[in-house]
C-alpha positions as a Python dict, from the first residue, in 0.01 Angstrom:
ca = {
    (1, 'X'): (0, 0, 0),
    (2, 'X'): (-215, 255, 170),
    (3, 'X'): (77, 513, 126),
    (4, 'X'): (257, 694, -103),
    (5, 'X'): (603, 644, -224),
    (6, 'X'): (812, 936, -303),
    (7, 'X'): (1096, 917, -505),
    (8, 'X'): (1078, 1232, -738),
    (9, 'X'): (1059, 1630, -707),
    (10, 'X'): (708, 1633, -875),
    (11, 'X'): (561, 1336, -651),
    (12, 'X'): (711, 1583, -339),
    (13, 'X'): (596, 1900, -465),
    (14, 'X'): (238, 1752, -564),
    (15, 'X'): (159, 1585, -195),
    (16, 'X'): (269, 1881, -29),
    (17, 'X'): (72, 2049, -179),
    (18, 'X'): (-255, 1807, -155),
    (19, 'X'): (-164, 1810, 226),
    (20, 'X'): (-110, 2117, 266),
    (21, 'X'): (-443, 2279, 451),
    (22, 'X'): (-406, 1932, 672),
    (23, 'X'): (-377, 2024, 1080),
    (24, 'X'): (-131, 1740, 1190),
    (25, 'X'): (150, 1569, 1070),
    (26, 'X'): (323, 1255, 1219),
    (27, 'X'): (732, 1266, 1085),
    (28, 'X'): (1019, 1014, 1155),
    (29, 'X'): (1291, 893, 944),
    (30, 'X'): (1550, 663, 902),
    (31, 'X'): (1887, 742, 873),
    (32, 'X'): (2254, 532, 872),
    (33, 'X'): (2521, 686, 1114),
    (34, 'X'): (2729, 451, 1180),
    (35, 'X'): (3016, 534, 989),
    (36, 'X'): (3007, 924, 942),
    (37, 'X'): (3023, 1186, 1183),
    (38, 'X'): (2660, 1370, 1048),
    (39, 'X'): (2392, 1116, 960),
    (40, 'X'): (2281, 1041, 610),
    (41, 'X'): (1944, 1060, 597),
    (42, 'X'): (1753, 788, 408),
    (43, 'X'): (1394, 778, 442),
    (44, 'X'): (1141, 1069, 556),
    (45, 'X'): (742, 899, 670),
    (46, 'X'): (488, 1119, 689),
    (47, 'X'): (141, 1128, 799),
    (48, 'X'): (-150, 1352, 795),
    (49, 'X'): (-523, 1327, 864),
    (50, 'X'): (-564, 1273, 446),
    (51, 'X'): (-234, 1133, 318),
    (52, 'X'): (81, 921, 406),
    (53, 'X'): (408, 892, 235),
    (54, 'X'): (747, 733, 237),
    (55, 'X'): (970, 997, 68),
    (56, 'X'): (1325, 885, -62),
    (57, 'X'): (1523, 1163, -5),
    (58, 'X'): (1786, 944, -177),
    (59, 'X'): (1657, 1033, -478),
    (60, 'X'): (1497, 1418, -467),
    (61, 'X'): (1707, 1716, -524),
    (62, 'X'): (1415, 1966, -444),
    (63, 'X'): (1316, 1986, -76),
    (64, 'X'): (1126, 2335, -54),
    (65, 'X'): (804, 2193, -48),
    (66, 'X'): (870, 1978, 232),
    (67, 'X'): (1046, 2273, 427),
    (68, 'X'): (787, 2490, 337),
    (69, 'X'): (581, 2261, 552),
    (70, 'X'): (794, 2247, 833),
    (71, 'X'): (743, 2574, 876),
    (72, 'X'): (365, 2630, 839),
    (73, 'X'): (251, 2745, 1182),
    (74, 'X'): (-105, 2585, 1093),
    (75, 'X'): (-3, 2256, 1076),
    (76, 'X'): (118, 2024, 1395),
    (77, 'X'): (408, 1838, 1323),
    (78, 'X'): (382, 1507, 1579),
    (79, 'X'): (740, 1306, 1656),
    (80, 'X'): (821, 1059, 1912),
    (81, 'X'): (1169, 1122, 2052),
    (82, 'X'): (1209, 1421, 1839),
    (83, 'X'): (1586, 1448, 1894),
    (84, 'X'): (1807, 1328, 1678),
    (85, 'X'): (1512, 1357, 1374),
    (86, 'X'): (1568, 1738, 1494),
    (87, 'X'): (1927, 1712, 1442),
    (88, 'X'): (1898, 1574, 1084),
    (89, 'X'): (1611, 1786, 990),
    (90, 'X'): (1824, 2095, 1170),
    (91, 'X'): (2170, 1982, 939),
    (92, 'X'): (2047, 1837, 583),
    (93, 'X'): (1732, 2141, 558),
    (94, 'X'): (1884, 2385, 774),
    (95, 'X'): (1500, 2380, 903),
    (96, 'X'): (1288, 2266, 1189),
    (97, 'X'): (955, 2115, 1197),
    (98, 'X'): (754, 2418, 1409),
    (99, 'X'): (522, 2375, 1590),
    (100, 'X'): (576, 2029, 1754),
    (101, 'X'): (433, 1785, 1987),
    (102, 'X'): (707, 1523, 2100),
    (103, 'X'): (483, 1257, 2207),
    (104, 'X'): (780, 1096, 2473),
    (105, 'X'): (741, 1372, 2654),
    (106, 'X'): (383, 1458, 2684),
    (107, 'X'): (389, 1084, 2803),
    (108, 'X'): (643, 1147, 3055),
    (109, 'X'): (437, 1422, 3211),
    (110, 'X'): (141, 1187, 3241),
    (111, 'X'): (304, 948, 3433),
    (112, 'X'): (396, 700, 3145),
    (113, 'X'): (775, 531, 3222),
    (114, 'X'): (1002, 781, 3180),
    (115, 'X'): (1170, 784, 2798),
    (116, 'X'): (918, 533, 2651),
    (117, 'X'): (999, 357, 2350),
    (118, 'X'): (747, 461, 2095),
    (119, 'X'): (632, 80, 2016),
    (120, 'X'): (508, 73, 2416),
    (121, 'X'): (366, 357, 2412),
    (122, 'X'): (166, 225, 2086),
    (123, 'X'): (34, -72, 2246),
    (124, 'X'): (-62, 134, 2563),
    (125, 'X'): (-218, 392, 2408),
    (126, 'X'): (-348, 148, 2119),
    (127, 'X'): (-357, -143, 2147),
    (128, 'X'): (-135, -194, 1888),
    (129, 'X'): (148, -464, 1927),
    (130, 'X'): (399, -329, 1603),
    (131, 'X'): (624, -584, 1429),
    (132, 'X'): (978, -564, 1519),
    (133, 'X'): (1058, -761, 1213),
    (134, 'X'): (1284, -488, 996),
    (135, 'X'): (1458, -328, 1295),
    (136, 'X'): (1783, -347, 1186),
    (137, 'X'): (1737, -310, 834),
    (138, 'X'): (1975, -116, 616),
    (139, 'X'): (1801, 160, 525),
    (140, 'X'): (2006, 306, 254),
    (141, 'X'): (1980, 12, 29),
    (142, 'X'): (1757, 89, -221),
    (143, 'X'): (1549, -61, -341),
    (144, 'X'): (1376, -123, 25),
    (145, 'X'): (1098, -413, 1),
    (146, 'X'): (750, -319, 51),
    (147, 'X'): (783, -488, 401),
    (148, 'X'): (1018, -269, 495),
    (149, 'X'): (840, 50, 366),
    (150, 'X'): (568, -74, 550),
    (151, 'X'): (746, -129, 906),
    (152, 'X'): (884, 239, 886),
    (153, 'X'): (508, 354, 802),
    (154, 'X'): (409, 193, 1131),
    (155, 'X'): (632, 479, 1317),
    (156, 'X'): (374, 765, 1229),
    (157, 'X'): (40, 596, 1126),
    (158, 'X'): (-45, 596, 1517),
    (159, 'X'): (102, 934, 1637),
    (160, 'X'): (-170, 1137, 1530),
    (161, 'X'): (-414, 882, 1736),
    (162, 'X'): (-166, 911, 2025),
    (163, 'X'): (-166, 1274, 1985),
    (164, 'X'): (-499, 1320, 2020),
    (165, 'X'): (-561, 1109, 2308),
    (166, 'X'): (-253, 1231, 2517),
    (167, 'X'): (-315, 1614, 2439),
    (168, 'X'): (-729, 1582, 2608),
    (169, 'X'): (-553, 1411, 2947),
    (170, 'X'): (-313, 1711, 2930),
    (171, 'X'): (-589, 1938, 2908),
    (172, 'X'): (-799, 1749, 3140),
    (173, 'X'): (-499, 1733, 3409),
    (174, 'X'): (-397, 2150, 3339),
    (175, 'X'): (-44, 2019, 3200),
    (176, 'X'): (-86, 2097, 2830),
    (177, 'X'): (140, 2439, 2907),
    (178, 'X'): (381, 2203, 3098),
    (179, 'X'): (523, 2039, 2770),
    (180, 'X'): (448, 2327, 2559),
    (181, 'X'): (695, 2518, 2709),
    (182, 'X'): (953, 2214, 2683),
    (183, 'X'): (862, 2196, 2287),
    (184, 'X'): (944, 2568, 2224),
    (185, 'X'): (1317, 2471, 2423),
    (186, 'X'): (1378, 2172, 2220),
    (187, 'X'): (1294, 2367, 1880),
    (188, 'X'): (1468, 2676, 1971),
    (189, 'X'): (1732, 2764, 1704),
    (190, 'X'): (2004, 2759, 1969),
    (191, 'X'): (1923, 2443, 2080),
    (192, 'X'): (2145, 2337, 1777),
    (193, 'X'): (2428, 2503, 1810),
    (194, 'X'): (2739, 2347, 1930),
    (195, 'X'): (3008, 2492, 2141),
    (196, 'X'): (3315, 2313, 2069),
    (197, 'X'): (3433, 2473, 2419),
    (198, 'X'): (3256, 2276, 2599),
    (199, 'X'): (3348, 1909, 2446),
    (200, 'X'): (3554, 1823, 2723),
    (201, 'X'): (3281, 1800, 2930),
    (202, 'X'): (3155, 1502, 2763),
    (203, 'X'): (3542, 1333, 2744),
    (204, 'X'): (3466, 992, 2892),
    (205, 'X'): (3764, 941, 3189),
    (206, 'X'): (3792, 1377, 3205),
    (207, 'X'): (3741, 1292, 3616),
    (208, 'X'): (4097, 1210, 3595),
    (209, 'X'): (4219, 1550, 3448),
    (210, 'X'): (4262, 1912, 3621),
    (211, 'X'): (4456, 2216, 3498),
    (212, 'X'): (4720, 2195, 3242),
    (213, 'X'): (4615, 1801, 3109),
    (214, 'X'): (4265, 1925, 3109),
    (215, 'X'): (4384, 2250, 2853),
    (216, 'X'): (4563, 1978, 2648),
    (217, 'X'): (4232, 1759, 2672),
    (218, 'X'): (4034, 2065, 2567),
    (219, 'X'): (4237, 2161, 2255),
    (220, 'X'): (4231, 1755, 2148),
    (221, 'X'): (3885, 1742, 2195),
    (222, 'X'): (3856, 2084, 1925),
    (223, 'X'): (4107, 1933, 1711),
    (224, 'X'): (3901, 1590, 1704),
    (225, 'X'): (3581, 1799, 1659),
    (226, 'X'): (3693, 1995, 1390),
    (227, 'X'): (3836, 1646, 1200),
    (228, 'X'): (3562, 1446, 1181),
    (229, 'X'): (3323, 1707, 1053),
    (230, 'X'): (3587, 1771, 777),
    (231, 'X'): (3617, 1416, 714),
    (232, 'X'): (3297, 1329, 798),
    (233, 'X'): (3380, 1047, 1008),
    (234, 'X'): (3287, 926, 1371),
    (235, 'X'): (3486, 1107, 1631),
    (236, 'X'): (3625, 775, 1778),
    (237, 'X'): (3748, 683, 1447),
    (238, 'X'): (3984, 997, 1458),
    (239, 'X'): (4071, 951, 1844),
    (240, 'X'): (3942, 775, 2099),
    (241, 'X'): (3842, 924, 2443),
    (242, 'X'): (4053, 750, 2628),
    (243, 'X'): (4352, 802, 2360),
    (244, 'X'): (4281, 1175, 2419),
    (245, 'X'): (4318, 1125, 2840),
    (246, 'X'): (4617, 944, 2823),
    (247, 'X'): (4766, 1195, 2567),
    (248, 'X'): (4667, 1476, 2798),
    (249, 'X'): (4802, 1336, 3100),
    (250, 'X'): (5162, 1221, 2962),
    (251, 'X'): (5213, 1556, 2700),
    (252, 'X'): (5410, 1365, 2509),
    (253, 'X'): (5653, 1631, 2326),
    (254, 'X'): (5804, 1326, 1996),
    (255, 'X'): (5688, 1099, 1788),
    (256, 'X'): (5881, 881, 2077),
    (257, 'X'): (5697, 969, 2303),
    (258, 'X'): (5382, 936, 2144),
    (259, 'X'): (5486, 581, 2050),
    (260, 'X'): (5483, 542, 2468),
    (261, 'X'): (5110, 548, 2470),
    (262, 'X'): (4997, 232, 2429),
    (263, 'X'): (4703, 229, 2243),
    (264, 'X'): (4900, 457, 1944),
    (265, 'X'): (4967, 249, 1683),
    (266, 'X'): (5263, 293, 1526),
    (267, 'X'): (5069, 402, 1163),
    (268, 'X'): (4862, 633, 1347),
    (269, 'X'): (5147, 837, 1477),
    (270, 'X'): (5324, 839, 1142),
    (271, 'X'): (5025, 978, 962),
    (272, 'X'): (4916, 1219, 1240),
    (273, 'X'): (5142, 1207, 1513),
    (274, 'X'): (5326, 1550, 1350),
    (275, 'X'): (4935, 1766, 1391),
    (276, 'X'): (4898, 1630, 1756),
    (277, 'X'): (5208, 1750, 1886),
    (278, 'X'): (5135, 2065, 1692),
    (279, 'X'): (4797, 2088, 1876),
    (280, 'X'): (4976, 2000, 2243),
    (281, 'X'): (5231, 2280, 2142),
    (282, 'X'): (4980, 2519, 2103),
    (283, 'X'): (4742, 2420, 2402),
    (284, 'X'): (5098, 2487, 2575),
    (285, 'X'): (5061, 2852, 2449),
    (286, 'X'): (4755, 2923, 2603),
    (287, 'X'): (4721, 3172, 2887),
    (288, 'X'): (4654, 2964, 3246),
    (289, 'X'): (4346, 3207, 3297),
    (290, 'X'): (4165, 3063, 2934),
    (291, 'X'): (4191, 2737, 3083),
    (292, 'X'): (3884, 2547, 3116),
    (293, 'X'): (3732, 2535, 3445),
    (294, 'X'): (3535, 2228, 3622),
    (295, 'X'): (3258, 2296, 3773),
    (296, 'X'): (3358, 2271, 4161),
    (297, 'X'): (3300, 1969, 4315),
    (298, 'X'): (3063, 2015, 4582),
    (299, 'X'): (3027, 1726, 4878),
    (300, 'X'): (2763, 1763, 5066),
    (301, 'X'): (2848, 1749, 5485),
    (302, 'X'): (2644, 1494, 5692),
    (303, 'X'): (2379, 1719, 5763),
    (304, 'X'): (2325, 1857, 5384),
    (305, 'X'): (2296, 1486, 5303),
    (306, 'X'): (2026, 1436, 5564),
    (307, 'X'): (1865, 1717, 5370),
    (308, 'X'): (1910, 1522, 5023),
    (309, 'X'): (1720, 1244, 5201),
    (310, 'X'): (1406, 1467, 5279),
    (311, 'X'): (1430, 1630, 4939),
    (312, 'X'): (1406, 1291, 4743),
    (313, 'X'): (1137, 1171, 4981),
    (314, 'X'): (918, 1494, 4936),
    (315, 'X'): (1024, 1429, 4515),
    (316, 'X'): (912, 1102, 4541),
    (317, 'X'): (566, 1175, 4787),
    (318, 'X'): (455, 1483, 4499),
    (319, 'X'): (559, 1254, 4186),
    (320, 'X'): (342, 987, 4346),
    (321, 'X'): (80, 1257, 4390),
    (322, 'X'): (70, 1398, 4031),
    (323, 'X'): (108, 1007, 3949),
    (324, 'X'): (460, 1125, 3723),
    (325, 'X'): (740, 928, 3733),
    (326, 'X'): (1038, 1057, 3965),
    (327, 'X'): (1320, 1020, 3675),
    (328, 'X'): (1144, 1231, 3454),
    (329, 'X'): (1114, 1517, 3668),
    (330, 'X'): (1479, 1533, 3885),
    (331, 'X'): (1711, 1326, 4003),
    (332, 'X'): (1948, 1328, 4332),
    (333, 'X'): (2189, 1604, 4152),
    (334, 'X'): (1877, 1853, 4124),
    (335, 'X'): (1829, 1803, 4427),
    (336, 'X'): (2154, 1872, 4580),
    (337, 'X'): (2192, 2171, 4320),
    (338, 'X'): (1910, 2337, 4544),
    (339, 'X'): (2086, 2213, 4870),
    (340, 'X'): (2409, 2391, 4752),
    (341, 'X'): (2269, 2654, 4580),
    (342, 'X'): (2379, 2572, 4259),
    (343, 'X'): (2198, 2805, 3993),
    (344, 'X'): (2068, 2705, 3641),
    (345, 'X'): (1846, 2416, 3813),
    (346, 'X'): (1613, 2317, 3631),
    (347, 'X'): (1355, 2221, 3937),
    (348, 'X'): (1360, 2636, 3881),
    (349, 'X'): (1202, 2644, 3583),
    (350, 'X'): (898, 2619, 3404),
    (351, 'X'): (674, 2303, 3509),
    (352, 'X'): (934, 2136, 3717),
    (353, 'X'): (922, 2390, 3940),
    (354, 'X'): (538, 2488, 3979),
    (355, 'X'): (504, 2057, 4024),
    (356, 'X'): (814, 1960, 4242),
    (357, 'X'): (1074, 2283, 4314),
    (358, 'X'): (853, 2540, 4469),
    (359, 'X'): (769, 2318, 4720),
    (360, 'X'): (1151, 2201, 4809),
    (361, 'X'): (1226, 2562, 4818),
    (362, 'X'): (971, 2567, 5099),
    (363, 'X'): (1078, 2270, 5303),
    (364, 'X'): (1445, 2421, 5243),
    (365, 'X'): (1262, 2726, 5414),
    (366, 'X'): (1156, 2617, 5700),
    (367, 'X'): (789, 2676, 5544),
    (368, 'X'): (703, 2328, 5511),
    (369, 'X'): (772, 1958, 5716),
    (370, 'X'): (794, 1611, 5698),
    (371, 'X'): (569, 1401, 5900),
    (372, 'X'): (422, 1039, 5972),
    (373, 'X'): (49, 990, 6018),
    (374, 'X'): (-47, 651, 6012),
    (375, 'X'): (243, 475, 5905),
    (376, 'X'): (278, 731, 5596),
    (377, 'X'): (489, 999, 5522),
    (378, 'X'): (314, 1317, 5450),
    (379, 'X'): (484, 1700, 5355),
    (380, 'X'): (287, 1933, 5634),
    (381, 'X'): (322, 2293, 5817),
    (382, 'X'): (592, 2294, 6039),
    (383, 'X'): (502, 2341, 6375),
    (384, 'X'): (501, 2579, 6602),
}
């Protein structure tokens, strides 16, 4: 193997340290989710310009070496997709990996399809075609097989290669401070902080609720929350979405009428029926002004949709231009944000809006116009 395995505090502390005055480091991991609401991490891979390693976090107890590295501000830490390996990194070391180059990203910016899969963006970049052999391996079986070690190796040996070659067209194309600016966001302490407020928001069927059933769906949504972290257990296993509609929308006040909603089985309600009535009894309590509020459904009139139009085909005209794609820079709701004058856009901001937004501001404005010239669309001065 032409990597480490890690399976004990010494082995950690004694590569972290032989890495430590290294200048980049590739990170991914496995984990197993499917049955608990946090995921269990099972595998850490790490690579550097000197060393690589498959650490078992399985079977360490000490992690301050490791931590200590996600948080030297010498040393790159390269992820594709960093995301959820954020979210694990964020909950199991109460750390993030700072600085960080997310690889997806500084590929979306340079025109790559929009949310590439890492193995793509391997053989573009490459040349590389990576075995999709292990890819649904358990990876909290231990022991894993040396193949499988191997395939999870393959998800940093090329980042720092990718790295390099995507940060020079950056630099060449003046968009390095583009995607720094979105790494600092997506590393940004608060970025991992839930507000169990807003969980309704994300209530699959929620369309269908307004005012008092939408309280009621708020509060469920909380109580869920709250019960699968404390069980550790998938939300969907406590209460399904559309379980927590259908309970908003009817208010059932018994264990009768609970037994009225049909997907309720009759077990369910005995062992938890009592705690959701006592949740839709308090919701009932709350004041009509601490309600949550939709955000107002805006329709845009004939003439703001004309406007939409010109707005996606200026998007699309500049995205060509910059040679971007369109999805990762807006799509038709950031563009009617701006019609309606929506704040919080993000065509406002940073990159998005030096590329793409100052210039719909302007056609918005009068400042700018939409023309043909030889059977092409082009964004000119109005005129006179």
């Amino acid at each position: 193997m032409d990597f480490d395995y890690i399976d004990n505090d010494r082995s950690l502390r004694d590569f972290c340290a032989a890495v430590s005055a290294d200048r980049f480091c590739a990170l991914d991991t496995e984990f197993v989710r499917e049955k608990t609401y946090y995921p269990k991490l099972a595998l850490i891979q790490m690579a550097t310009e000197t060393r690589q390693a498959c650490i078992d976090p399985l079977a360490i107890d000490d992690f301050s070496p490791l931590i200590g590295l996600f948080g030297n501000p010498e040393m790159l830490k390269i992820l594709h997709a960093s995301g959820q390996d954020l979210e694990l990194f964020h909950h199991v070391f109460g750390a993030i990996p700072r600085p960080l180059f997310d690889t997806q990203i500084a590929a979306a910016v340079l025109g790559y399809a929009n949310q590439i899969g890492y193995a793509d963006l391997v053989r573009q970049v490459c040349g590389v075609q990576l075995d999709k052999k292990y890819t649904r391996a358990n990876w909290a079986r231990r022991p894993l097989s040396e193949g499988e070690l191997d395939y999870a190796m393959d998800d940093v040996r090329y980042l720092i290669e990718i790295h390099r070659r995507l940060r020079e067209e950056l630099e060449r194309r003046g968009r390095l401070s583009w995607v720094e600016a979105d790494f600092r966001r997506i590393t940004d302490e608060q970025a991992f902080v839930q507000d169990d407020g807003q969980l309704w928001k994300k209530l699959k069927g929620v369309q269908r609720l307004k005012g008092e059933a939408l309280n009621y769906a708020d509060q469920l949504c909380r109580w869920r929350e709250q019960r699968a972290r404390d069980r550790d257990r998938p939300r969907r296993w406590i209460l399904k979405d559309e379980d927590i509609v259908d309970i908003a929308r009817f208010r059932p006040k018994s264990h009768r009428d609970l037994q009225q909603i049909g997907n309720l089985g009759s077990d369910f309600i005995r062992k938890t029926g009592d705690d959701l009535l006592q949740v839709l009894d308090q919701a009932g309590r709350i004041d009509r002004a601490d309600w949550p509020k939709p955000p107002k459904f805006r329709k845009l009139d004939s003439n703001q949709q004309a406007l939409s139009d010109c707005l996606m085909a200026i998007a699309r005209l500049l995205c060509e231009r910059n040679d971007i794609s369109l999805a990762s820079v807006a799509g038709k709701k950031d563009l009617d944000a701006l019609i309606t004058g929506q704040e919080g856009s993000r065509l406002l901001q940073g990159w998005r809006h030096e590329m793409l937004g100052r210039h719909l501001q302007d056609f918005l404005a009068g400042r700018s116009a939409l023309a043909v010239r030889d059977g092409r669309l082009e964004i000119t001065a109005p005129a006179d």
